[in-house]
C-alpha positions as CSV (number, residue, x, y, z in Angstrom):
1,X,24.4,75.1,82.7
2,X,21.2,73.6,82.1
3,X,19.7,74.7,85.2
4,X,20.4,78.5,83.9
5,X,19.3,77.8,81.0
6,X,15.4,76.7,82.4
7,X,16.3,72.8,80.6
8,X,14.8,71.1,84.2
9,X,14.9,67.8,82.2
10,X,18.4,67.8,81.8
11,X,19.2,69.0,85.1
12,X,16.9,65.9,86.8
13,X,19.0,64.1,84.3
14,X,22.2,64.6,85.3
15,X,21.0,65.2,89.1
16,X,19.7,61.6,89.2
17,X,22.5,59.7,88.2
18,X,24.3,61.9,90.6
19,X,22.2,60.8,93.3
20,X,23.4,57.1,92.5
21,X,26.2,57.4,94.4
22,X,26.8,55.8,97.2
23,X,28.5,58.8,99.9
24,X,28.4,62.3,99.1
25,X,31.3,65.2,100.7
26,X,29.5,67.9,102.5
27,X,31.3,70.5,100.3
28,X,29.3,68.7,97.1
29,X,26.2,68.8,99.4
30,X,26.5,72.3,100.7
31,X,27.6,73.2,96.7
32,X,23.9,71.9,95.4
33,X,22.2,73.9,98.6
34,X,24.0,77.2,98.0
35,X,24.9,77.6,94.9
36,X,23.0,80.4,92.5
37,X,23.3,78.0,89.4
38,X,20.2,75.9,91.3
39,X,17.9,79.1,92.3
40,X,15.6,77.9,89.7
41,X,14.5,74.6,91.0
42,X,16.1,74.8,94.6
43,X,13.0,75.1,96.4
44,X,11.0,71.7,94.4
45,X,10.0,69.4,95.5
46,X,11.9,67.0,93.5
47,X,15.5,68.9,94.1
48,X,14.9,68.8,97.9
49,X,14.2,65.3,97.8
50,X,17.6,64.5,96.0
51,X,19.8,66.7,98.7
52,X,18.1,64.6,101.6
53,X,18.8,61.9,100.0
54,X,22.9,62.8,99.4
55,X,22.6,64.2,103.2
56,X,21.3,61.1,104.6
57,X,23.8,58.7,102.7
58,X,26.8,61.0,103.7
59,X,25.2,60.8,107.2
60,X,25.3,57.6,107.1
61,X,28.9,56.6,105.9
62,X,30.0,59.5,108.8
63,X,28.4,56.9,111.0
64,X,29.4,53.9,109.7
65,X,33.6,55.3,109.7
66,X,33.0,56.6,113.2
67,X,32.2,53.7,114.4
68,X,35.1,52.2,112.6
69,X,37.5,54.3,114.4
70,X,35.5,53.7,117.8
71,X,36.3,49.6,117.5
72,X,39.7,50.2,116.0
73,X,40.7,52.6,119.2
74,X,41.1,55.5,117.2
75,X,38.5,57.4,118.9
């Protein structure tokens, strides 16, 4: 809602503490790229910076259960 409504600060806000997580799904990753609700800030700096961030930690944890699954035989 608040990135419709042009209140940026709020939507940093809540992104932020979003971005605190620690793994992300690709669905609430692809959600944040696609969706219309973000056209207003989707090409800043700032928003860009927080989806590499969620991609790179969701990258990672793909990595780190994949290798799970390679030393447990499971793949």
């Amino acid at each position: 809602v608040y990135a419709v409504t042009g209140n940026k600060e709020k939507v940093y806000h809540y992104l932020d503490e979003l971005n605190t997580m620690n793994f992300y799904s690709m669905v609430r990753i692809s959600l944040l790229k696609h969706d219309p609700m973000y056209n207003s800030i989707r090409h800043e700096e700032r928003f860009q910076k927080i989806i590499q961030n969620m991609e790179a930690k969701h990258a990672a944890e793909h990595e780190r259960v994949k290798q799970w699954l390679r030393e447990n035989n499971m793949l």
